[in-house]
PDB file of N, CA, C, O and CB in Angstrom:
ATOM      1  N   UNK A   1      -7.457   0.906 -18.514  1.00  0.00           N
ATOM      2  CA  UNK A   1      -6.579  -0.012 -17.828  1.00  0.00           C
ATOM      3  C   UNK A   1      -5.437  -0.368 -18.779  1.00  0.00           C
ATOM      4  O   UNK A   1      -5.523  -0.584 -19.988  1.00  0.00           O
ATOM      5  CB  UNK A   1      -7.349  -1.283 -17.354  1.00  0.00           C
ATOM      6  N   UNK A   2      -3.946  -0.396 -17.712  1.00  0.00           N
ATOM      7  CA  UNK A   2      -2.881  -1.141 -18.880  1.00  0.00           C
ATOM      8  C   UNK A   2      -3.323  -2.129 -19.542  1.00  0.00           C
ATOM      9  O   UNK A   2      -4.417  -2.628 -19.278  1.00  0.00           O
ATOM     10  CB  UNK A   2      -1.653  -1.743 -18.380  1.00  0.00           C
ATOM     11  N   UNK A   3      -2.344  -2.680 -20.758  1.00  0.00           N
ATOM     12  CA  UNK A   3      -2.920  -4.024 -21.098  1.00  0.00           C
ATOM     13  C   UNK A   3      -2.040  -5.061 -20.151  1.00  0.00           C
ATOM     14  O   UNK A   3      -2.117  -6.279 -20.316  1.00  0.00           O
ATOM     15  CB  UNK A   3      -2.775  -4.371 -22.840  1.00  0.00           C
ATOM     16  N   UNK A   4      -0.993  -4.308 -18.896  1.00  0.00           N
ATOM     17  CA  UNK A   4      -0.366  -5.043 -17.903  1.00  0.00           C
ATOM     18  C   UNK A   4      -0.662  -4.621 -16.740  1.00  0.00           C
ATOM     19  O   UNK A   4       0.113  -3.878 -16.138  1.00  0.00           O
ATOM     20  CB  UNK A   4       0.893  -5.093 -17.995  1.00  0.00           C
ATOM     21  N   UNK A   5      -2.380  -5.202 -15.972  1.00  0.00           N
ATOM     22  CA  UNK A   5      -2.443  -4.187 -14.508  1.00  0.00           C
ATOM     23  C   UNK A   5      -2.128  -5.107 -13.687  1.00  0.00           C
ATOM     24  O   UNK A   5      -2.239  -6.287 -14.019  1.00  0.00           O
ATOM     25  CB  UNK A   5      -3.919  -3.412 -13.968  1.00  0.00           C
ATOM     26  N   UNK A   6      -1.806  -4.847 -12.811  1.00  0.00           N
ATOM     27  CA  UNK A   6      -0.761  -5.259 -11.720  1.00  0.00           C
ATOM     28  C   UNK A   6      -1.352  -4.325 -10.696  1.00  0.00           C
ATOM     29  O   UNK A   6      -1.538  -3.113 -10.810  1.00  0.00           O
ATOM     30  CB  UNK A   6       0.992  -5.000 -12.081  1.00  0.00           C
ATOM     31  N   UNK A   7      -1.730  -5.477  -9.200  1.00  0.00           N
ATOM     32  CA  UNK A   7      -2.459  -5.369  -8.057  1.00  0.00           C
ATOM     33  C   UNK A   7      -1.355  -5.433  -7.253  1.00  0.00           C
ATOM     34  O   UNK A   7      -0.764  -6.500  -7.419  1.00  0.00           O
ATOM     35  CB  UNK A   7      -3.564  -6.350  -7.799  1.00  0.00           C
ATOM     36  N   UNK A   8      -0.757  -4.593  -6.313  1.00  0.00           N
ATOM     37  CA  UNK A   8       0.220  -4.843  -5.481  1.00  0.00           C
ATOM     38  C   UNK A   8      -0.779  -4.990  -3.960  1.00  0.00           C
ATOM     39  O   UNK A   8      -1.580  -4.176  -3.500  1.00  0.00           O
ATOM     40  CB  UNK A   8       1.464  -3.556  -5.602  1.00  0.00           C
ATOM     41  N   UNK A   9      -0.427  -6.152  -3.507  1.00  0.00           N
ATOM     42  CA  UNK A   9      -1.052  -6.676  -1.991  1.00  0.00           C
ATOM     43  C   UNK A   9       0.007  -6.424  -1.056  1.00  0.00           C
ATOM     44  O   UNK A   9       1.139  -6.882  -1.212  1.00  0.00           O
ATOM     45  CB  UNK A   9      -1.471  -8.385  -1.867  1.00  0.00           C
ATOM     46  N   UNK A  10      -0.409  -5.557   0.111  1.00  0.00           N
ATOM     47  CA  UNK A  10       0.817  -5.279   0.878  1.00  0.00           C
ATOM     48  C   UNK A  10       0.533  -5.767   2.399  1.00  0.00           C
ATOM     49  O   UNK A  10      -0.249  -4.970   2.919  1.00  0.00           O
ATOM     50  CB  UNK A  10       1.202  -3.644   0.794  1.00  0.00           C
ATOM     51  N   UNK A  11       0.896  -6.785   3.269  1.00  0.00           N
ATOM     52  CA  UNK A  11       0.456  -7.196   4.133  1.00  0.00           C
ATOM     53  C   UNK A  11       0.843  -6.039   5.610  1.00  0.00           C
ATOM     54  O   UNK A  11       1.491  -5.039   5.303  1.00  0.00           O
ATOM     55  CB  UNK A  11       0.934  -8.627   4.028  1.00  0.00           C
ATOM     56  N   UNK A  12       0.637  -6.120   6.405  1.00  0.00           N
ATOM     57  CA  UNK A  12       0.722  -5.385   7.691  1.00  0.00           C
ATOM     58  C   UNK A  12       0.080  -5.558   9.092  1.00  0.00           C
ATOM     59  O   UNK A  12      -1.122  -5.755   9.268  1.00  0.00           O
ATOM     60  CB  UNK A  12       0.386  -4.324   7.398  1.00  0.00           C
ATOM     61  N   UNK A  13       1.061  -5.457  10.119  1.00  0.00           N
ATOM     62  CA  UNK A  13       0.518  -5.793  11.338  1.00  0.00           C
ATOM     63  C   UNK A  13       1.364  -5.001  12.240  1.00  0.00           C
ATOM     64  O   UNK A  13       2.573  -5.181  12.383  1.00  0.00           O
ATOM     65  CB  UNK A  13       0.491  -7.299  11.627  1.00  0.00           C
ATOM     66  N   UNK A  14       0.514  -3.932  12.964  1.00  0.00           N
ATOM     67  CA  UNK A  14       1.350  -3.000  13.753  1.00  0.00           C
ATOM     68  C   UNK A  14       2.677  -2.551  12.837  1.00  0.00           C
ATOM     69  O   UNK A  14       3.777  -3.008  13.146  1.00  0.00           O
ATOM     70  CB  UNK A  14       1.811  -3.769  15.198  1.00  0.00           C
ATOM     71  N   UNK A  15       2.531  -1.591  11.635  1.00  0.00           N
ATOM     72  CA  UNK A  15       3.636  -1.105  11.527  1.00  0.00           C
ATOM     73  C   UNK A  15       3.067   0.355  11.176  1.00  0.00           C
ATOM     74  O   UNK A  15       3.283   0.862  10.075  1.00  0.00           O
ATOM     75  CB  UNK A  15       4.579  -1.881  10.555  1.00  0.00           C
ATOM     76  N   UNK A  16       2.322   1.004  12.187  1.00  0.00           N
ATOM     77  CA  UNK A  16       2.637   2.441  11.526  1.00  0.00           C
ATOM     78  C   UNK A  16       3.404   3.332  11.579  1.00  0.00           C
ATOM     79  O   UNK A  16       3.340   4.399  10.968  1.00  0.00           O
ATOM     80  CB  UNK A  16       2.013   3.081  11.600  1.00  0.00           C
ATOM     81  N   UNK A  17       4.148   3.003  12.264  1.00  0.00           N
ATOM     82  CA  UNK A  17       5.708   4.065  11.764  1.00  0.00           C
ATOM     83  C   UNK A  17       6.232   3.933  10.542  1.00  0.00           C
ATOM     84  O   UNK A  17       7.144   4.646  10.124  1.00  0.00           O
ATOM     85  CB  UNK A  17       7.107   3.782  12.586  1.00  0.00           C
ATOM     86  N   UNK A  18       5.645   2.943   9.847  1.00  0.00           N
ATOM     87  CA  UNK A  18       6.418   2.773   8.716  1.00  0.00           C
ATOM     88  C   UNK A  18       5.860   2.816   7.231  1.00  0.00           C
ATOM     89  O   UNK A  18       6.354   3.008   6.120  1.00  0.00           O
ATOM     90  CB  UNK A  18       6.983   1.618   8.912  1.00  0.00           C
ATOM     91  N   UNK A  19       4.372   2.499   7.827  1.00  0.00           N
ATOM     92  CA  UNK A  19       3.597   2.092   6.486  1.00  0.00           C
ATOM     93  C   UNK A  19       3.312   3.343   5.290  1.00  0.00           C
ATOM     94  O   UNK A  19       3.610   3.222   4.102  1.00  0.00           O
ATOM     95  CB  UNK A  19       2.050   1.503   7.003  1.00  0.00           C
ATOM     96  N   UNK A  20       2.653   4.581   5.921  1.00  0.00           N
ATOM     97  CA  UNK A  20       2.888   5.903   5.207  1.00  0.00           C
ATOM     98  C   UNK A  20       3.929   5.856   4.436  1.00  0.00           C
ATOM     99  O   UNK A  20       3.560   5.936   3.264  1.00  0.00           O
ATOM    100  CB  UNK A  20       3.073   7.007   6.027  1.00  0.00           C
ATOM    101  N   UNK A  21       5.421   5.734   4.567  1.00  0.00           N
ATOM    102  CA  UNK A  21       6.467   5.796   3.730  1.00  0.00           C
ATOM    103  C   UNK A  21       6.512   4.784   2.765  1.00  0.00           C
ATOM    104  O   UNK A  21       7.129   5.018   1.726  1.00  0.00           O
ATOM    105  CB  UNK A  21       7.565   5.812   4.396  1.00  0.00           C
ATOM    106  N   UNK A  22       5.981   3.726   2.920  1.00  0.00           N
ATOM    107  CA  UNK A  22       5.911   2.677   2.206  1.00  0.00           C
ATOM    108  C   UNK A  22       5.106   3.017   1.071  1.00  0.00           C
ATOM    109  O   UNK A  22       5.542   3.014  -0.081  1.00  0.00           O
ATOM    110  CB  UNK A  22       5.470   1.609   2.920  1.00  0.00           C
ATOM    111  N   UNK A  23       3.683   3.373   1.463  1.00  0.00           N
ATOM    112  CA  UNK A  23       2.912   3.469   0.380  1.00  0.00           C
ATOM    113  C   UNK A  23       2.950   4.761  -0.217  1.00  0.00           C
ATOM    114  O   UNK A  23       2.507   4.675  -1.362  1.00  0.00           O
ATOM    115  CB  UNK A  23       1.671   3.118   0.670  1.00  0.00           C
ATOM    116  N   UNK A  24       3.229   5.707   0.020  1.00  0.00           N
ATOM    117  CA  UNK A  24       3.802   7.106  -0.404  1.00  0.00           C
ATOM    118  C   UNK A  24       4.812   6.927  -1.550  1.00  0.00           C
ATOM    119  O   UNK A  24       4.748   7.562  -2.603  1.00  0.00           O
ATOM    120  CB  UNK A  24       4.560   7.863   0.857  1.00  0.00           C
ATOM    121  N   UNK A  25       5.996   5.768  -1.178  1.00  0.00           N
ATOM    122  CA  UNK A  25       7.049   5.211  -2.095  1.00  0.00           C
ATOM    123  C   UNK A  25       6.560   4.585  -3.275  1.00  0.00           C
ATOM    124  O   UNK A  25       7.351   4.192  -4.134  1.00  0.00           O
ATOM    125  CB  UNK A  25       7.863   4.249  -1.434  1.00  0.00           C
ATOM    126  N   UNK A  26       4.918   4.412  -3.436  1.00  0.00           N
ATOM    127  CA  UNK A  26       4.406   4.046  -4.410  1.00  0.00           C
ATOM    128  C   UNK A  26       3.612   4.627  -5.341  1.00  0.00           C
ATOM    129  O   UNK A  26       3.459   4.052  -6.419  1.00  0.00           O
ATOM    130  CB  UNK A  26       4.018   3.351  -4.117  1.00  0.00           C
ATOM    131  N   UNK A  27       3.106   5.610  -5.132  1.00  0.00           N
ATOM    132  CA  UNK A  27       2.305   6.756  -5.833  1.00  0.00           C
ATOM    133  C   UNK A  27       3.266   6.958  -6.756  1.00  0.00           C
ATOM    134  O   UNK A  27       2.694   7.910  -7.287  1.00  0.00           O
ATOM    135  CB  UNK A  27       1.866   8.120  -4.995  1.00  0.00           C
ATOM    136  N   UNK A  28       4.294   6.840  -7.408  1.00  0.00           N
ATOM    137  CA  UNK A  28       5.177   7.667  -8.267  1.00  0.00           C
ATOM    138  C   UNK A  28       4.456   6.075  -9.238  1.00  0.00           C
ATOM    139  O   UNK A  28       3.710   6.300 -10.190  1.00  0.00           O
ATOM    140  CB  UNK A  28       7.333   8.137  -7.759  1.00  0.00           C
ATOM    141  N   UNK A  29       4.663   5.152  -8.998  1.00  0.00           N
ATOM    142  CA  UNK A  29       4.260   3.575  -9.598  1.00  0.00           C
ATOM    143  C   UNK A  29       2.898   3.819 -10.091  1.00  0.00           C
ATOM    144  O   UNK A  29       2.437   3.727 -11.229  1.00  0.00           O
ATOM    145  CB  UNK A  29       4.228   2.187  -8.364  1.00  0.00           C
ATOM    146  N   UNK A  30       2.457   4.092  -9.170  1.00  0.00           N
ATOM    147  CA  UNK A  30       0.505   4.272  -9.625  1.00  0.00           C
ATOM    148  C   UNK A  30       0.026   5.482 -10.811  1.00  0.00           C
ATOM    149  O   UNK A  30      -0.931   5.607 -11.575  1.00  0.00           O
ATOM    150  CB  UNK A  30      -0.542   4.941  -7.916  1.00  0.00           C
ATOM    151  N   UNK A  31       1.173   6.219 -10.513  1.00  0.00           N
ATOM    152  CA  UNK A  31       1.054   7.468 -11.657  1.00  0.00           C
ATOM    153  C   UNK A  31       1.227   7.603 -13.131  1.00  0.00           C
ATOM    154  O   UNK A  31       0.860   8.220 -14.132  1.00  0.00           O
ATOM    155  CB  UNK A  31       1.875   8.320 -11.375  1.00  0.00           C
ATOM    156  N   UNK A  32       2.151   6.480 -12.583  1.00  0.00           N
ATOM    157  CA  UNK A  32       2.524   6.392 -14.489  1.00  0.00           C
ATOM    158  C   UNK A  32       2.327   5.071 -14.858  1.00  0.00           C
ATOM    159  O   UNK A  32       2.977   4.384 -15.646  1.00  0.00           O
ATOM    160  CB  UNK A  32       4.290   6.757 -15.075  1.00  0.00           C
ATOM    161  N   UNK A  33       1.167   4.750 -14.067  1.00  0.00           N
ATOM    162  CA  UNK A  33       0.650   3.269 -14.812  1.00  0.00           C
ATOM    163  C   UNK A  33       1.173   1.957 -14.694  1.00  0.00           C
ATOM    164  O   UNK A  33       0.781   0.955 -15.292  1.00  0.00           O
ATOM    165  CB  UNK A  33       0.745   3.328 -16.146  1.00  0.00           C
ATOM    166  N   UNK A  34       2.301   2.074 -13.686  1.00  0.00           N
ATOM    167  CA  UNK A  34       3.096   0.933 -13.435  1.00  0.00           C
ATOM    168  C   UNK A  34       2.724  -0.253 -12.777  1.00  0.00           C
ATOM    169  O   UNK A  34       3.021  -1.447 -12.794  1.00  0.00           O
ATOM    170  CB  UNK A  34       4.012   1.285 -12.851  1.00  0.00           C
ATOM    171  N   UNK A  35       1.556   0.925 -11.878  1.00  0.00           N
ATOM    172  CA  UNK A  35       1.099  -0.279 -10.938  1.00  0.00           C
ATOM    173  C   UNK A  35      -0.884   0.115 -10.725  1.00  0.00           C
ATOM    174  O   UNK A  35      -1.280   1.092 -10.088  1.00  0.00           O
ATOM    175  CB  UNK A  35       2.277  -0.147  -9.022  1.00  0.00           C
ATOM    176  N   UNK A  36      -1.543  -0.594 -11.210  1.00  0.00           N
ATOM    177  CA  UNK A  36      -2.902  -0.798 -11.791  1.00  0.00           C
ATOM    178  C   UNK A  36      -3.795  -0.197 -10.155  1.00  0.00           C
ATOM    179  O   UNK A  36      -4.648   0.689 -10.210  1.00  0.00           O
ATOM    180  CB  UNK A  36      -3.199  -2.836 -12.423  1.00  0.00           C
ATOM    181  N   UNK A  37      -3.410  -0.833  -8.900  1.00  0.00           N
ATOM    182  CA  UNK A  37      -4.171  -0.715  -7.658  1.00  0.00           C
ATOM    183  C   UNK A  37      -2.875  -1.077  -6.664  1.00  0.00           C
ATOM    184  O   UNK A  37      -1.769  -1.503  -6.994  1.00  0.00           O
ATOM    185  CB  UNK A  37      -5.634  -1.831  -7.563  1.00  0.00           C
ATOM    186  N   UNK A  38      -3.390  -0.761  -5.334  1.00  0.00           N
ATOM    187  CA  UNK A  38      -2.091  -1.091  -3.893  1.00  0.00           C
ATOM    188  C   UNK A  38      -3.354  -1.868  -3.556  1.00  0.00           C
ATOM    189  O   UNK A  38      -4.396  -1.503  -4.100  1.00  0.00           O
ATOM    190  CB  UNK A  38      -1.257   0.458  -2.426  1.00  0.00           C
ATOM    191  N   UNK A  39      -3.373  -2.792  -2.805  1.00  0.00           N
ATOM    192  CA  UNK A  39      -4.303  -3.081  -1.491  1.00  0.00           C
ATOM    193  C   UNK A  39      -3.413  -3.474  -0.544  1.00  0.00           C
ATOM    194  O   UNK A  39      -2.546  -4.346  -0.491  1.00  0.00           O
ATOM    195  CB  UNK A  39      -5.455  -4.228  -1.619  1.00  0.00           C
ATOM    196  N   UNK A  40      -3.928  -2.414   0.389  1.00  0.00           N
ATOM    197  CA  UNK A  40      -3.025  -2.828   2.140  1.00  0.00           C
ATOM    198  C   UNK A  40      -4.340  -3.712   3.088  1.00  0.00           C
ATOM    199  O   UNK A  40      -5.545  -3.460   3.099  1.00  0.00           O
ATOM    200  CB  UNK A  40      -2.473  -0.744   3.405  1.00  0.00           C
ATOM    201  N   UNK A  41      -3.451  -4.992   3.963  1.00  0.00           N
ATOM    202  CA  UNK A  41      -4.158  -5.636   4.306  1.00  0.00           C
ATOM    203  C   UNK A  41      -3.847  -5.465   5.936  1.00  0.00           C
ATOM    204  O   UNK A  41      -2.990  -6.242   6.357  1.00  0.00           O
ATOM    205  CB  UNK A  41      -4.082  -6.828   3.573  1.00  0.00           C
ATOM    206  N   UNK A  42      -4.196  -4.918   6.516  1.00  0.00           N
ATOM    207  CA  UNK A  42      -4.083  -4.645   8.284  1.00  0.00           C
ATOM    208  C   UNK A  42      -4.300  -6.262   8.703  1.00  0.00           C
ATOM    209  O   UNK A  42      -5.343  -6.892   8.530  1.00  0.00           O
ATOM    210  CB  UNK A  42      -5.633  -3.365   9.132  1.00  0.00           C
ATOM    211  N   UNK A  43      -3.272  -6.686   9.195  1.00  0.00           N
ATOM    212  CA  UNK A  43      -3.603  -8.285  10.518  1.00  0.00           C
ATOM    213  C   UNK A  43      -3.965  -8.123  11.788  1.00  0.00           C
ATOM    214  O   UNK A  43      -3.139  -8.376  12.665  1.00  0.00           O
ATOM    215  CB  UNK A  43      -2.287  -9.247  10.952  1.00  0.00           C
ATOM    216  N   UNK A  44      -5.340  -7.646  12.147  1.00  0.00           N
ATOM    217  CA  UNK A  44      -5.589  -6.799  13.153  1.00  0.00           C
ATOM    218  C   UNK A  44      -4.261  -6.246  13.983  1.00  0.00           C
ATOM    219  O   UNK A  44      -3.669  -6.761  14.931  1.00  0.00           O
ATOM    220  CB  UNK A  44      -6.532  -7.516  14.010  1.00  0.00           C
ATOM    221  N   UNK A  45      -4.062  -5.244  13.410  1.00  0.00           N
ATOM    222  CA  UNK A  45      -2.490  -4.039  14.232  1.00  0.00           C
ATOM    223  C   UNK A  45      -3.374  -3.814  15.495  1.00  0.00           C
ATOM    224  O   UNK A  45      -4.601  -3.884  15.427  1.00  0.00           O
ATOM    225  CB  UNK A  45      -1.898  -1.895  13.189  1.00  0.00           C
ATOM    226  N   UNK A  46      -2.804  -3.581  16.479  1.00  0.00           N
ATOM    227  CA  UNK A  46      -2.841  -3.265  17.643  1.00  0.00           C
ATOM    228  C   UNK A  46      -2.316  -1.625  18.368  1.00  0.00           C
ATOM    229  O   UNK A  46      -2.203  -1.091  19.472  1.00  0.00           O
ATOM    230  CB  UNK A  46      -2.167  -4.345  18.044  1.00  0.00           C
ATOM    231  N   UNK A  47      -2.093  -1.287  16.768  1.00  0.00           N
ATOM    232  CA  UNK A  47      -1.299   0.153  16.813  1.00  0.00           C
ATOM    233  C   UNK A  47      -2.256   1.008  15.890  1.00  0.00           C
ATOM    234  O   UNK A  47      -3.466   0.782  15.900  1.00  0.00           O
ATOM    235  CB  UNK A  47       0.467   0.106  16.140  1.00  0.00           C
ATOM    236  N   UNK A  48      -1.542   2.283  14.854  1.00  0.00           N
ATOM    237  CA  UNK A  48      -2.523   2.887  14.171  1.00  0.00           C
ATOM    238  C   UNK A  48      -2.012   3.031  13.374  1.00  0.00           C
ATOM    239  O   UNK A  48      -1.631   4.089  12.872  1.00  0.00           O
ATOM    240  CB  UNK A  48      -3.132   3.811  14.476  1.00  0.00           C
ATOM    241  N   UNK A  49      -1.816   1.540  12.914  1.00  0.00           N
ATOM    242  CA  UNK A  49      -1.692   1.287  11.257  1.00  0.00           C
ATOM    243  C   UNK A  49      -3.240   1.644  10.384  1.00  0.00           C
ATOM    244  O   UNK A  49      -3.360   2.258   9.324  1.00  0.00           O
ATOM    245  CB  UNK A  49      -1.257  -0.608  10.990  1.00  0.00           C
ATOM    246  N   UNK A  50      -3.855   1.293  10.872  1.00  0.00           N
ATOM    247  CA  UNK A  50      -5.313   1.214  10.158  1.00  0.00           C
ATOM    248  C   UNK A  50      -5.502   2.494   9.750  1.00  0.00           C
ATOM    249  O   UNK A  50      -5.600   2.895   8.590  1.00  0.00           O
ATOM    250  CB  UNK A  50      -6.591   0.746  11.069  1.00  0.00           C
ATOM    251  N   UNK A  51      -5.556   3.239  10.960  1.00  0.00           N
ATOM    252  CA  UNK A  51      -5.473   4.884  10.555  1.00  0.00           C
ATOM    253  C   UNK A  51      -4.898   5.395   9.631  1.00  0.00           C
ATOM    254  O   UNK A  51      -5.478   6.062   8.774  1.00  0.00           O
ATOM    255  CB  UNK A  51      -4.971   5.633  11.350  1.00  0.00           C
ATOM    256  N   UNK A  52      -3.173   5.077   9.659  1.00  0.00           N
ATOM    257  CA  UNK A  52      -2.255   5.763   9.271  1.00  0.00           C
ATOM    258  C   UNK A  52      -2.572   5.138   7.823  1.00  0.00           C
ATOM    259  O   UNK A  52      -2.344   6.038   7.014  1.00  0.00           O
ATOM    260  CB  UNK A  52      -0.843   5.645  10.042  1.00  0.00           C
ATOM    261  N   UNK A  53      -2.938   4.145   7.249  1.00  0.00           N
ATOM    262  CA  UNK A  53      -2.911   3.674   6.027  1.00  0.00           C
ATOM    263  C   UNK A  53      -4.635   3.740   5.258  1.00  0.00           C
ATOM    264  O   UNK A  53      -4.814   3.339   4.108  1.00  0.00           O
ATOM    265  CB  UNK A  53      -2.222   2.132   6.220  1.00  0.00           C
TER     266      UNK A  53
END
């Protein structure tokens, strides 16, 4: 672990058109240690966010 880990919390409700790009935009962060964990939090979506993320 860095000696700086950093939890990014990402909230969501019905956005899967969008969320894939979002968290995709973050793997380059997670790779080089920038960013320790993502947690995505679904607000029961009504769509297929859950899926898609």
């Amino acid at each position: 672990m860095s000696p700086l880990a950093v939890t990014l919390v990402i909230p969501g409700r019905n956005c899967a058109r969008t969320v894939r790009q979002c968290l995709e935009s973050l793997l380059p962060l997670v790779e080089h240690g920038e960013l320790y964990d993502v947690v995505f939090v679904d607000d029961a979506s009504t769509d297929e966010t859950a899926e898609v993320a």
